[in-house]
DSSP file (Angstrom, degrees, kcal/mol; ACC not computed):
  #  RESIDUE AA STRUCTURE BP1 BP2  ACC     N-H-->O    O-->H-N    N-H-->O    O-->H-N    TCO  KAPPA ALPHA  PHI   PSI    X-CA   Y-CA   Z-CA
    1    1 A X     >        0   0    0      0, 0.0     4,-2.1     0, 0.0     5,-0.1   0.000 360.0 360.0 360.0 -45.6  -27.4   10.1    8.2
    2    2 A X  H  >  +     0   0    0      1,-0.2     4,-1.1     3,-0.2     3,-0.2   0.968 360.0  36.8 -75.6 -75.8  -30.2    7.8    9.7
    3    3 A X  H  >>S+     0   0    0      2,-0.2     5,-1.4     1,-0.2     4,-0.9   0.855 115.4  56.1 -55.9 -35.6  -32.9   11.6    8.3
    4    4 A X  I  >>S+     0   0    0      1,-0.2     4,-1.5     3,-0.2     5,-1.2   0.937 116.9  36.1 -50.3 -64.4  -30.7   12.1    5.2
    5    5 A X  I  <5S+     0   0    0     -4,-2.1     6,-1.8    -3,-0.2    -2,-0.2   0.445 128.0  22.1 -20.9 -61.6  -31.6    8.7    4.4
    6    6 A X  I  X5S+     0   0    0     -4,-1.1     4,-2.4     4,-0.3    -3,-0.1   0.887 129.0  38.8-103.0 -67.8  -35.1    7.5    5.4
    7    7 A X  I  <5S+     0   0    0     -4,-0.9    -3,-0.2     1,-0.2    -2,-0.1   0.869 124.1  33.4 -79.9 -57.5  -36.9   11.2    5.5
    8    8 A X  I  <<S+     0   0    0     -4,-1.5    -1,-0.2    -5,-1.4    -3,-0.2   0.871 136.9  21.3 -81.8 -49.2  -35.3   13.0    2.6
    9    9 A X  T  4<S-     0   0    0     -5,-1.2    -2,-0.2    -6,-0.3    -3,-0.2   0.834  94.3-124.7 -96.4 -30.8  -34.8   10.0    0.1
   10   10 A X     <  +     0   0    0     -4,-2.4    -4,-0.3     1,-0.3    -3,-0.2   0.618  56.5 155.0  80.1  26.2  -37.4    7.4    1.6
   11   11 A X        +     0   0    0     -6,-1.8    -1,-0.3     8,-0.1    -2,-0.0  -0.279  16.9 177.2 -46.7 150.0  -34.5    5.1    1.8
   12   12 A X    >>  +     0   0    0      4,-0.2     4,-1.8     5,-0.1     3,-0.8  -0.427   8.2 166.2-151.1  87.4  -35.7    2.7    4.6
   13   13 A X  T 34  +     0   0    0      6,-0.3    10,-0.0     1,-0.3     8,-0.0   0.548  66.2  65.0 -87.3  14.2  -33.0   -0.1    5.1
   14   14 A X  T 34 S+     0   0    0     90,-0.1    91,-0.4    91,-0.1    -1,-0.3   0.366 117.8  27.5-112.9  -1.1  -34.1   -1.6    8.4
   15   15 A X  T <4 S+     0   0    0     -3,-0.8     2,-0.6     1,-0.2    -2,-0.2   0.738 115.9  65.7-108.2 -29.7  -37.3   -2.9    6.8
   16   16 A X    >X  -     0   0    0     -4,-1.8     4,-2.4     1,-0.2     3,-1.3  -0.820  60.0-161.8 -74.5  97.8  -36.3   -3.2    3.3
   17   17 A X  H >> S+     0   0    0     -2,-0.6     3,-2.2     1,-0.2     4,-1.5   0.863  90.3  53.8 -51.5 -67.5  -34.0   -5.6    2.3
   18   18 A X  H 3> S+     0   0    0      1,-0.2     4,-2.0     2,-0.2    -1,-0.2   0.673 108.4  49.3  23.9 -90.5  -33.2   -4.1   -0.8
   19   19 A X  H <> S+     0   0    0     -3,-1.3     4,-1.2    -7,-0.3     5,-0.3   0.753 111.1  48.0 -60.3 -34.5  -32.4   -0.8    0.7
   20   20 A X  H <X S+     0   0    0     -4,-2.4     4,-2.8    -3,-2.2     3,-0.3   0.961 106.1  61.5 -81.9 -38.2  -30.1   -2.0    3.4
   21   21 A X  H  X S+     0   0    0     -4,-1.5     4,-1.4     1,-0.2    -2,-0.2   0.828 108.3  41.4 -48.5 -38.0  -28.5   -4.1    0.7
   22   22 A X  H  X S+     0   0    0     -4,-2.0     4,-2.3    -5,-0.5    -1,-0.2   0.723 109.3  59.1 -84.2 -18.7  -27.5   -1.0   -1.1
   23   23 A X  H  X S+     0   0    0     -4,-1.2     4,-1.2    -3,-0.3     5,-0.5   0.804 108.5  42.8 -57.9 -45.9  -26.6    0.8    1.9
   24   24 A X  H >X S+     0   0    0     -4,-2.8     4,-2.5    -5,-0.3     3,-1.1   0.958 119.0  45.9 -65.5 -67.1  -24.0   -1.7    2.8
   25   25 A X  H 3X S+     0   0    0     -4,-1.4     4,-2.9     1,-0.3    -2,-0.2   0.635 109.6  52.8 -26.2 -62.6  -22.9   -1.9   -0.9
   26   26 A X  H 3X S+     0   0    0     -4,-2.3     4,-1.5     2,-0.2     5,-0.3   0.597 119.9  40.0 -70.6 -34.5  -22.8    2.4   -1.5
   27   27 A X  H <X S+     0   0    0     -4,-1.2     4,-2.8    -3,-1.1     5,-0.2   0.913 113.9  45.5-106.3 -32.6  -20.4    2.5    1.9
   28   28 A X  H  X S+     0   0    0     -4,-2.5     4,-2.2    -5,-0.5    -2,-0.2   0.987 113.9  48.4 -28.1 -76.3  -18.5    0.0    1.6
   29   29 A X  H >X S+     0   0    0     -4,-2.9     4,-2.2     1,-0.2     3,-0.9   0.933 117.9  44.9 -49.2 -64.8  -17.8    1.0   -2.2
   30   30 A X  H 3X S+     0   0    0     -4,-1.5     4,-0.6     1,-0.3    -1,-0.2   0.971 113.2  55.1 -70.3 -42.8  -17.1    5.0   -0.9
   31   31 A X  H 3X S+     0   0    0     -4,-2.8     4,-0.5    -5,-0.3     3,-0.3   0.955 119.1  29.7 -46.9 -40.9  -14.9    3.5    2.0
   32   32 A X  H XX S+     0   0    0     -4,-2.2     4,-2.0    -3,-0.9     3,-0.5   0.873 103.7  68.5 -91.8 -41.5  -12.8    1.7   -0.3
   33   33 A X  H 3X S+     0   0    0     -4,-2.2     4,-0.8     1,-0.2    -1,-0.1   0.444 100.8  54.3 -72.0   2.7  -12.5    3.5   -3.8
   34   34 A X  H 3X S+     0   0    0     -4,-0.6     4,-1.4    -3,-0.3    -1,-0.2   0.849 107.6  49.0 -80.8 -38.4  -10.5    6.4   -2.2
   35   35 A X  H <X S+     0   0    0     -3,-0.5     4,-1.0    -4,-0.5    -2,-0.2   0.782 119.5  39.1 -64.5 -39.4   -8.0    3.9   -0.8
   36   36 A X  H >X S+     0   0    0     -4,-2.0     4,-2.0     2,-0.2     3,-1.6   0.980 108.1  59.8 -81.1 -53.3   -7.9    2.3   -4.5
   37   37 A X  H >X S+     0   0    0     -4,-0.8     3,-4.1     1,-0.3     4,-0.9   0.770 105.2  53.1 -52.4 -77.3   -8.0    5.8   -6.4
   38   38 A X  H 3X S+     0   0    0     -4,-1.4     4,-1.0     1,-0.3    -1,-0.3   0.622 115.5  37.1 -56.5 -31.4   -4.5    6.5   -4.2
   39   39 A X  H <X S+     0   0    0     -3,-1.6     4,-2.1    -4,-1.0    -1,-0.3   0.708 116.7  56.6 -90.7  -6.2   -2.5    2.9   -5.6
   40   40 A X  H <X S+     0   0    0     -3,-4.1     4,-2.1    -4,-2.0    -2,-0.2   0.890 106.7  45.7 -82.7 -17.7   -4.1    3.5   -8.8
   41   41 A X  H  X S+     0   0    0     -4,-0.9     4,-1.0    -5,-0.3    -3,-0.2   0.676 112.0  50.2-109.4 -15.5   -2.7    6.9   -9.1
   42   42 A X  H  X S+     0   0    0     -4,-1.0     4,-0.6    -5,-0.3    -1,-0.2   0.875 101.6  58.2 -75.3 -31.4    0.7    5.9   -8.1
   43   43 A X  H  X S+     0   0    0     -4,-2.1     4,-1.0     1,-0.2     3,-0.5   0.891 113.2  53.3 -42.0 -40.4    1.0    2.9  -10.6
   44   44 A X  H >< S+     0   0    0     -4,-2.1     3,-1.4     1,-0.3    -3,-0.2   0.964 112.9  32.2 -72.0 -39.9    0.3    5.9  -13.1
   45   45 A X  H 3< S+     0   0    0     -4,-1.0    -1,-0.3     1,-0.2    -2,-0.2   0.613 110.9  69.5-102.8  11.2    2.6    8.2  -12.4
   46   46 A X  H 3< S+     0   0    0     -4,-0.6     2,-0.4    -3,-0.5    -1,-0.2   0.672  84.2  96.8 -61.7 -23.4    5.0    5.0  -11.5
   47   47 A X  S << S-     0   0    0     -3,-1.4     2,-0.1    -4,-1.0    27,-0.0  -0.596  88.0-108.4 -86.5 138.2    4.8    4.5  -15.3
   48   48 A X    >>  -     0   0    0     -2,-0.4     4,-1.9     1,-0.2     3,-1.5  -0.197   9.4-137.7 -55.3 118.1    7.8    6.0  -17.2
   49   49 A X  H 3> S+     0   0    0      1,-0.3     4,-1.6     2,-0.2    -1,-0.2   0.625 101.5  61.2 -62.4   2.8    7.6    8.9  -19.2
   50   50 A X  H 3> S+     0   0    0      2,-0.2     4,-1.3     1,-0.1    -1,-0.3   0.788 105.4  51.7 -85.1 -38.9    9.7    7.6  -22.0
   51   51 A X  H <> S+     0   0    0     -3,-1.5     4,-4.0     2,-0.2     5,-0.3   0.844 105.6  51.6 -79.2 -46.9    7.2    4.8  -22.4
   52   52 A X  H  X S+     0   0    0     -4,-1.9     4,-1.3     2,-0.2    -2,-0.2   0.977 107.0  55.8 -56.0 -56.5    4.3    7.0  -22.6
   53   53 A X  H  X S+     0   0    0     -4,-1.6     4,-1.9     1,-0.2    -2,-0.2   0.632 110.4  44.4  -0.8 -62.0    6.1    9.0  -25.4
   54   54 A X  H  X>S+     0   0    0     -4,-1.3     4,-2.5     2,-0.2     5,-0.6   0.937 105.2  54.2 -92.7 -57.4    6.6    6.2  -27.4
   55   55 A X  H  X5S+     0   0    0     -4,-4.0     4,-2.0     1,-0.2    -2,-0.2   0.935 109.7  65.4 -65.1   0.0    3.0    4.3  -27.2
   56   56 A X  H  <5S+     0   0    0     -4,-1.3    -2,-0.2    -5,-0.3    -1,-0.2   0.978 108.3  36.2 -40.7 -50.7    2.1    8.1  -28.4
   57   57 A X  H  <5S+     0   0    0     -4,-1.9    -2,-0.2     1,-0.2    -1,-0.2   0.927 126.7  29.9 -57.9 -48.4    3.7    7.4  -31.1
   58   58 A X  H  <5S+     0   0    0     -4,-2.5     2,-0.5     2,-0.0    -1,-0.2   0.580 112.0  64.9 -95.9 -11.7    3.1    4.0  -32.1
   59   59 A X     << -     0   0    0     -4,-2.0     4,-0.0    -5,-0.6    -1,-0.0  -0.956  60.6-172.6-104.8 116.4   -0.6    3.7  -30.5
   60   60 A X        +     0   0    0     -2,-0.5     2,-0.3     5,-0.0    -1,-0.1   0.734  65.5  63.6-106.6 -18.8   -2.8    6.2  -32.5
   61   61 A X  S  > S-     0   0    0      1,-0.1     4,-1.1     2,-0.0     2,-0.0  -0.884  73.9-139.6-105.7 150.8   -6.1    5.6  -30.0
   62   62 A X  H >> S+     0   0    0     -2,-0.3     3,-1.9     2,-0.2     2,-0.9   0.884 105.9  50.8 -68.9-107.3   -6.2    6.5  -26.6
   63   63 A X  H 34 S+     0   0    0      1,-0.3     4,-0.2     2,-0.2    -1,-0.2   0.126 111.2  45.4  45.2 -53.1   -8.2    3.0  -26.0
   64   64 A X  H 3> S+     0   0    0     -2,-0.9     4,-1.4     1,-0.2     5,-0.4   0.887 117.5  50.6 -85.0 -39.6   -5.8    0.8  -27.9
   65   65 A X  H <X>S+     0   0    0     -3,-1.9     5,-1.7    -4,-1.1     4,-1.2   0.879 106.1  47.8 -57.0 -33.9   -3.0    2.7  -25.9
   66   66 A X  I  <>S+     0   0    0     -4,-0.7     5,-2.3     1,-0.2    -1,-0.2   0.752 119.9  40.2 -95.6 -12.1   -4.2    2.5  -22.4
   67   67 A X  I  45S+     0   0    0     -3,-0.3    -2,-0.2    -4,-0.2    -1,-0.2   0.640 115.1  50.8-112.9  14.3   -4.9   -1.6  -22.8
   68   68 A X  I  <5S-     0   0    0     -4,-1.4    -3,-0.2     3,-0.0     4,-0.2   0.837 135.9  -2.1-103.6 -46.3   -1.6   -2.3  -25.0
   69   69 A X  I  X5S+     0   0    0     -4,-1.2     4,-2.0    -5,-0.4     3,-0.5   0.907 131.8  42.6-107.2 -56.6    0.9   -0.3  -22.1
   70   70 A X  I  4<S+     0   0    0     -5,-1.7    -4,-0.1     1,-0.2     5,-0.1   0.862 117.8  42.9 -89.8 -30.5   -0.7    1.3  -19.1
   71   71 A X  T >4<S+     0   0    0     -5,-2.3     3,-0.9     2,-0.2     4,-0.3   0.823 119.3  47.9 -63.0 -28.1   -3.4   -1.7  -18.1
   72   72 A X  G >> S+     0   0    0     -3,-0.5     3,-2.1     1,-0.3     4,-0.5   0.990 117.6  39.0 -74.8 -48.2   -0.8   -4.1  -18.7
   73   73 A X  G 3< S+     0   0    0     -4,-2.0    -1,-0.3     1,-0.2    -2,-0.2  -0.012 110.9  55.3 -92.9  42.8    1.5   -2.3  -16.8
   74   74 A X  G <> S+     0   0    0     -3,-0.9     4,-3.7    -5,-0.0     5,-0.4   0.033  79.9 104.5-124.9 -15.0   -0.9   -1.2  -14.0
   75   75 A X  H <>  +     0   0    0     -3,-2.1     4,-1.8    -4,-0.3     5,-0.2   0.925  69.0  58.9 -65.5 -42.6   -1.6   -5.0  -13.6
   76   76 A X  H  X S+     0   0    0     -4,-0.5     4,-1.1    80,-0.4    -1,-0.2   0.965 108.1  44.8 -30.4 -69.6    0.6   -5.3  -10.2
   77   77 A X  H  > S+     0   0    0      1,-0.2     4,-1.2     2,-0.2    -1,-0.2   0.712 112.8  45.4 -60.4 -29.3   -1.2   -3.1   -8.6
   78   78 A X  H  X S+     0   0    0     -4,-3.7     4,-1.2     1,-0.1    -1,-0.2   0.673 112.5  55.5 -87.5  -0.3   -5.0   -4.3   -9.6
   79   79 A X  H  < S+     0   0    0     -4,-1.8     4,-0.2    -5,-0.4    -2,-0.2   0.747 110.3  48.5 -89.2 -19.3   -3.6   -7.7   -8.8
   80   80 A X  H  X S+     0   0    0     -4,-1.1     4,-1.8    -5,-0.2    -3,-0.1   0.740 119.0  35.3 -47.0 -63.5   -2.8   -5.8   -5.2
   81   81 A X  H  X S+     0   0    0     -4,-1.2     4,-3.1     1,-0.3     5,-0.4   0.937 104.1  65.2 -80.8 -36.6   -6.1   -4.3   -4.7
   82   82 A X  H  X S+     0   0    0     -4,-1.2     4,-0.9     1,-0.2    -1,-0.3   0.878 114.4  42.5 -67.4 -25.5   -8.3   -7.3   -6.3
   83   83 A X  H  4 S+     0   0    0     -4,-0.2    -1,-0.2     2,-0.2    -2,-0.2   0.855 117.8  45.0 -61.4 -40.0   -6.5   -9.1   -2.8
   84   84 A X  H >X S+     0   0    0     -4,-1.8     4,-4.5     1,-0.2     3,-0.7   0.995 109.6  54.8 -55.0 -75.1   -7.1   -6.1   -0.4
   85   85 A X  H 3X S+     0   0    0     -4,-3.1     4,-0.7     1,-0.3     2,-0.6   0.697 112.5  36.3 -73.7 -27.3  -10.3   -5.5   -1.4
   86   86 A X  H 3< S+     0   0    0     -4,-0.9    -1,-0.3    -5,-0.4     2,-0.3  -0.592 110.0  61.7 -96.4  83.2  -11.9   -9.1   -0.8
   87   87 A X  H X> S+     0   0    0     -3,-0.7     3,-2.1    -2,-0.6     4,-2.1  -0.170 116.0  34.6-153.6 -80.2   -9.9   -9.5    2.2
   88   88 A X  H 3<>S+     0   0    0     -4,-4.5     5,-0.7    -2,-0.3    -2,-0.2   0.639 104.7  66.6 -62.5  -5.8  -12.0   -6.4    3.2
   89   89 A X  T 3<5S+     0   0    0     -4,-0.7    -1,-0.3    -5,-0.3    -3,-0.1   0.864 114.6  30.3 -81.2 -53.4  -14.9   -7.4    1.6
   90   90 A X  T <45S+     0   0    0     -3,-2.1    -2,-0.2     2,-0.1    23,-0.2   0.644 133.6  26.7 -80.1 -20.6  -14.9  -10.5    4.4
   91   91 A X  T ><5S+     0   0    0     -4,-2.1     3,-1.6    21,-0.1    -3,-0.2   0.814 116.9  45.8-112.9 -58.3  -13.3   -8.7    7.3
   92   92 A X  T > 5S+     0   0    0      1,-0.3     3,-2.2    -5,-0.3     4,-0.3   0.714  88.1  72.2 -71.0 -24.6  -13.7   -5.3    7.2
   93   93 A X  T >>< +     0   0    0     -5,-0.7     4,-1.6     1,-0.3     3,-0.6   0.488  66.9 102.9 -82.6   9.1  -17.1   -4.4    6.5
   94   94 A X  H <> S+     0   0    0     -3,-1.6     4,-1.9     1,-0.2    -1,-0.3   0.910  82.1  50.5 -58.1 -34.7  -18.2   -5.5   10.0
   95   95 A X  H <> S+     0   0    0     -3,-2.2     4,-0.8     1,-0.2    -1,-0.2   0.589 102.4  59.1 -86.9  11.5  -18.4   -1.8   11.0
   96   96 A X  H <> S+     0   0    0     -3,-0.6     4,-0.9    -4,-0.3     5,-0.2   0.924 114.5  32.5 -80.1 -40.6  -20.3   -0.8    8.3
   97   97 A X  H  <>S+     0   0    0     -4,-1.6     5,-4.0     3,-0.2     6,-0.2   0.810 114.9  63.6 -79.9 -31.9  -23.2   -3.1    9.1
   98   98 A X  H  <5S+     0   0    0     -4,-1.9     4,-0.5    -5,-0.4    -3,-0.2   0.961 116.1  27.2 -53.9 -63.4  -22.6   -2.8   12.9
   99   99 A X  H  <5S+     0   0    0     -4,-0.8    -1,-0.2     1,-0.2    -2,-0.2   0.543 128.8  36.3-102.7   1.9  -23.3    0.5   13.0
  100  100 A X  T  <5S+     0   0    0     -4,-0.9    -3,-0.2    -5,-0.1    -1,-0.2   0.883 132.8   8.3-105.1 -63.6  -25.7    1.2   10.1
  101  101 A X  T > 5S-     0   0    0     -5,-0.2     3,-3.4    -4,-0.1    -3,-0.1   0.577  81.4-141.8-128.7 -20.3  -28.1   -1.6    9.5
  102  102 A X  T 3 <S-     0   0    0     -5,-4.0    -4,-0.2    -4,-0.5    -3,-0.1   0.854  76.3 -60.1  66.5  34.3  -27.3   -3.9   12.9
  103  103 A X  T 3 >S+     0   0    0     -6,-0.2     5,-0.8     6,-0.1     7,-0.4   0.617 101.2 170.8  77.6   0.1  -27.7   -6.7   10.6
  104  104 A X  I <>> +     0   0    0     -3,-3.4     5,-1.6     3,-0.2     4,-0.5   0.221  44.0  70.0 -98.6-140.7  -31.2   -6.0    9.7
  105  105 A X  I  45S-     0   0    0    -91,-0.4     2,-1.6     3,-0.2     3,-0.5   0.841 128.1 -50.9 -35.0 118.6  -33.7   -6.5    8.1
  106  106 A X  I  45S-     0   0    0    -92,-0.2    -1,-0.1     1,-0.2   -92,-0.0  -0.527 111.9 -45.3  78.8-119.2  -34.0   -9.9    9.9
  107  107 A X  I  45S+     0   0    0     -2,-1.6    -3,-0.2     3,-0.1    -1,-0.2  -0.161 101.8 124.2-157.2  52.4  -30.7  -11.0    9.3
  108  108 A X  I  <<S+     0   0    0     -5,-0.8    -3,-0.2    -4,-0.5    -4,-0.2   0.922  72.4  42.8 -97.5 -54.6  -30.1  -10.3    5.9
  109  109 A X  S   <S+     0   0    0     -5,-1.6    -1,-0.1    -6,-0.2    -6,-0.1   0.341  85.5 127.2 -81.5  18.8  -26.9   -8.0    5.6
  110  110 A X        -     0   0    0     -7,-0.4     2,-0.2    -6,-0.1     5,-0.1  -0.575  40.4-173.3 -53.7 136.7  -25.0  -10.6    8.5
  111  111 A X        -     0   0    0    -21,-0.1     3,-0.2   -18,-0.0     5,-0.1  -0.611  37.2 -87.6-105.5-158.8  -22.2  -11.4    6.8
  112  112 A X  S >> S+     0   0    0     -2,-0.2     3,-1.7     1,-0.2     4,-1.5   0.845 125.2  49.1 -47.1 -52.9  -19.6  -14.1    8.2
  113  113 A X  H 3> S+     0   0    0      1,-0.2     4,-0.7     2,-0.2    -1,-0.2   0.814 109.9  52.4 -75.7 -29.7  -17.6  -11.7   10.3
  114  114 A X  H 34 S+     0   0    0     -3,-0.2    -1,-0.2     2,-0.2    -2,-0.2   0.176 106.1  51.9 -96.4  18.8  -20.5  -10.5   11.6
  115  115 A X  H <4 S+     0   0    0     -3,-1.7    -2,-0.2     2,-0.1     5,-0.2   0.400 110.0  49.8-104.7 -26.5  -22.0  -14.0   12.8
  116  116 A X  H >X S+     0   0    0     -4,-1.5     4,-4.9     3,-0.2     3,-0.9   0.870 106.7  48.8 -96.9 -21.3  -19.4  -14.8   14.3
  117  117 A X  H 3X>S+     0   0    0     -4,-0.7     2,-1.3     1,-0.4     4,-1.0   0.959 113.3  52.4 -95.6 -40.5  -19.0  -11.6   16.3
  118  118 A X  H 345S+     0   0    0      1,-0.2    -1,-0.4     2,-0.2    -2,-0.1  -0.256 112.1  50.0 -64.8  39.9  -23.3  -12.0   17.3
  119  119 A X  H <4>S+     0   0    0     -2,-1.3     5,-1.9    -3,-0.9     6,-1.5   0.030 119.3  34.7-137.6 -58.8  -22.4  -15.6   18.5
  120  120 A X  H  <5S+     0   0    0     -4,-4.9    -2,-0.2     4,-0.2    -3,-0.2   0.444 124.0  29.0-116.8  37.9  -19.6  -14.6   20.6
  121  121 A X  T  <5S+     0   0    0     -4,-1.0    -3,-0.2     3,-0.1    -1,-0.2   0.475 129.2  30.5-123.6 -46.9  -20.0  -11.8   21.9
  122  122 A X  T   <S+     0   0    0     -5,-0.7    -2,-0.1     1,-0.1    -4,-0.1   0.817 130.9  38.6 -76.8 -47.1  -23.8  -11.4   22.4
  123  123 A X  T   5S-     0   0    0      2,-0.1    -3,-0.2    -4,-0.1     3,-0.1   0.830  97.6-130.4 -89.0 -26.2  -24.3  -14.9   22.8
  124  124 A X      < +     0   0    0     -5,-1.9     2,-0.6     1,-0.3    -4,-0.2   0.963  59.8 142.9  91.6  50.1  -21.2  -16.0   24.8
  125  125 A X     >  +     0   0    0     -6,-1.5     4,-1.1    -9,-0.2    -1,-0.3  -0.839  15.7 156.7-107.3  72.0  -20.8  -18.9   22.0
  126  126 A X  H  >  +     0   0    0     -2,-0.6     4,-3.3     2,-0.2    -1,-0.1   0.946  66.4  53.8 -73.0 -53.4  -16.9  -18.8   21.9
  127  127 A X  H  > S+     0   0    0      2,-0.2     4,-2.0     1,-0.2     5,-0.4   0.896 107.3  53.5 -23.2 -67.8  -16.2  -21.8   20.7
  128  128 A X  H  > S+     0   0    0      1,-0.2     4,-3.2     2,-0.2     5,-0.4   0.957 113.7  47.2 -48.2 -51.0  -18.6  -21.3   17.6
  129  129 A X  H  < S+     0   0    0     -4,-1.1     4,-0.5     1,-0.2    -2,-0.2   0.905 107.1  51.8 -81.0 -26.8  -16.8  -18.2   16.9
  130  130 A X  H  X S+     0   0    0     -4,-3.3     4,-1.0     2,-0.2     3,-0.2   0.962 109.7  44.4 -17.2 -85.0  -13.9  -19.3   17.1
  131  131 A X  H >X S+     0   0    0     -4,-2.0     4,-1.6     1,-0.2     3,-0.7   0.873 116.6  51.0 -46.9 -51.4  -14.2  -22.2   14.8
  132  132 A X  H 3< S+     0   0    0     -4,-3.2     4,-0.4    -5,-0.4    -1,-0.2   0.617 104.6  60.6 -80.2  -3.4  -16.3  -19.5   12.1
  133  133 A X  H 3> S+     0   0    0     -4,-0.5     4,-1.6    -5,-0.4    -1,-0.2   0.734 110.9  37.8 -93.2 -32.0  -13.3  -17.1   12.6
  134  134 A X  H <X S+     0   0    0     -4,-1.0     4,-0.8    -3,-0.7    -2,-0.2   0.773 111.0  59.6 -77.1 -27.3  -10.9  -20.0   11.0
  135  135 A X  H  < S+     0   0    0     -4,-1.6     4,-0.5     2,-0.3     3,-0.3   0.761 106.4  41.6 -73.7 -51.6  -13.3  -20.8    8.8
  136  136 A X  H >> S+     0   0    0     -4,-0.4     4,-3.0     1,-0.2     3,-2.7   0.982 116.1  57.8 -76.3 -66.6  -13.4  -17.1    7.1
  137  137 A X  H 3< S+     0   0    0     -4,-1.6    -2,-0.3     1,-0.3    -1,-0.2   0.456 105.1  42.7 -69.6  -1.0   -9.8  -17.3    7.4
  138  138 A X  T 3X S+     0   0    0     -4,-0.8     4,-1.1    -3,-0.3    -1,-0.3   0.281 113.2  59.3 -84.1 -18.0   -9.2  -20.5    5.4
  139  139 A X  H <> S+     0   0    0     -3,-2.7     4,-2.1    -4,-0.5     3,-0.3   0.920 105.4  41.6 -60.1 -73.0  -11.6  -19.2    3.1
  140  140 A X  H  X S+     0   0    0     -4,-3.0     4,-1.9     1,-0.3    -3,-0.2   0.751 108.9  61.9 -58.2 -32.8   -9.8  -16.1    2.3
  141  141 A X  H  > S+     0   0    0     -5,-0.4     4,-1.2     2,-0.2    -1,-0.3   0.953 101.2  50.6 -86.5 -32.0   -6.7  -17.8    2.1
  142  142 A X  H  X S+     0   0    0     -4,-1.1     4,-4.3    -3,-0.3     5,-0.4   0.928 111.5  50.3 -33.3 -57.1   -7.7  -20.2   -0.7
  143  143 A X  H  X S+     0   0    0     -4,-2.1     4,-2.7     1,-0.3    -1,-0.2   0.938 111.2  43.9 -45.4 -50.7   -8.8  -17.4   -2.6
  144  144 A X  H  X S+     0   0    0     -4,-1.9     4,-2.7    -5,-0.2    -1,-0.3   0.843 114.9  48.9 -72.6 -26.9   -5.9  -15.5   -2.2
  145  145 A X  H  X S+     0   0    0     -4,-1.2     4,-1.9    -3,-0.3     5,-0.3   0.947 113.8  51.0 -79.7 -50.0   -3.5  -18.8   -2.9
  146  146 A X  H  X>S+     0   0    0     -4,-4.3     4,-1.6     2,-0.2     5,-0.6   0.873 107.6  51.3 -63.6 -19.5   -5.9  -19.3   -6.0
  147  147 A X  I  X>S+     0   0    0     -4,-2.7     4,-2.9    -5,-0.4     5,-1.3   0.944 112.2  46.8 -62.0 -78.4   -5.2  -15.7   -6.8
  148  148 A X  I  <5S+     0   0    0     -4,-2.7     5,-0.3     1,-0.2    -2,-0.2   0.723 112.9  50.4  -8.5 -49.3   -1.4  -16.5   -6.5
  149  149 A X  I  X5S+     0   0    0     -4,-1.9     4,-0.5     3,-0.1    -1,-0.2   0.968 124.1  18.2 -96.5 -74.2   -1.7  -19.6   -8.6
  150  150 A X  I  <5S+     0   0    0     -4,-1.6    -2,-0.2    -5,-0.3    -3,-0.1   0.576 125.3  40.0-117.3  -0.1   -3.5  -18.3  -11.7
  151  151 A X  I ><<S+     0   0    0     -4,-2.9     3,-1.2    -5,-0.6    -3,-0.2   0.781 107.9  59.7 -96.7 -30.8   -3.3  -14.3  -12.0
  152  152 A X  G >4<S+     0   0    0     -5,-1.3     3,-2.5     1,-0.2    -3,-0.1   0.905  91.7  63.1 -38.0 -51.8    0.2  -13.9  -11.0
  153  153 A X  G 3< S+     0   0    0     -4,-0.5    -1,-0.2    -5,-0.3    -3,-0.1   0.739 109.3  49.2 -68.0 -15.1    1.7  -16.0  -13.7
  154  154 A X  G <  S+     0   0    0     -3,-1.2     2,-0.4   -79,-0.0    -1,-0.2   0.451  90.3  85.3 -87.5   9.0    0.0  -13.0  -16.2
  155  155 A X    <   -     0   0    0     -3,-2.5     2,-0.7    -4,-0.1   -82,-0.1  -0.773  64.6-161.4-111.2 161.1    1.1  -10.2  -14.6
  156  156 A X        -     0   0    0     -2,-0.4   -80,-0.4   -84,-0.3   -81,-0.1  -0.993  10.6-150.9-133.1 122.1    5.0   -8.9  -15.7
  157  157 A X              0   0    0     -2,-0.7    -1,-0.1     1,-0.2   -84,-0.0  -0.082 360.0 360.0 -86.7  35.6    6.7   -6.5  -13.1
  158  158 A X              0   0    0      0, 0.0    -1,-0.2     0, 0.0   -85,-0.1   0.569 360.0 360.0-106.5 360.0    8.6   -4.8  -15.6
């Protein structure tokens, strides 16, 4: 990956930020958009065929059709993923950087999860990581309660 990368493309992300920034970005994004393609593509074929039928009928663009029935009623499920995915967005992506960019250039692609893990594991700073490991997670749970709070009440599970 390291030759595809650097040799072939002249990617260099352990001196350029930039480049490591889109490295993190470009695997992340291909880790996760398989995982989404697979709830998006059950919402679809969760939606009824009776229903389709009819906004054939009554919807005469594909465009107006797919944001008057199928977005609305797709909305569970992006209301799903838009939690998942910054959930994973703070947690998950620690092996991406761990094993691609080590944090570098500098310390530019650390995120949180990966501060905490260089403090206490490499530094023996438990206590600090500790504390930055509640920290993430009180983060993340605001978000997600403010997700709760003011997208929920737009979405209809019927």
């Amino acid at each position: 990956m390291y030759h595809l990368f650097n040799d072939l493309w002249g990617f260099n992300w352990y001196q350029d930020v930039f480049d490591a920034y889109i490295y993190v970005i470009i695997a992340g994004s291909w880790k996760q958009i398989s995982a989404n393609f697979i709830f998006f593509l059950a919402g679809l074929q969760a939606i009824q065929k009776t229903v389709i039928e009819a906004s054939i009928i009554d919807c005469k663009s594909n465009i107006r059709r797919f944001w008057t029935i199928t977005f609305p009623l797709l909305m569970p499920t992006t209301f799903f993923l838009i939690i998942i995915n910054i959930t994973y967005a703070f947690f998950d992506t620690f092996g991406i950087i761990d094993t691609t960019t080590i944090g570098a250039p500098g310390s530019e692609t650390k995120t949180l999860v990966y501060k905490a893990y260089i403090d206490g594991f490499k530094g023996l700073d438990l206590g600090s990581a500790g504390a930055q490991s509640i920290m993430m997670m009180l983060i993340v749970l605001v978000i997600t309660i403010f997700q709760f709070r003011y997208i929920e009440g737009k979405i209809h599970y019927n």
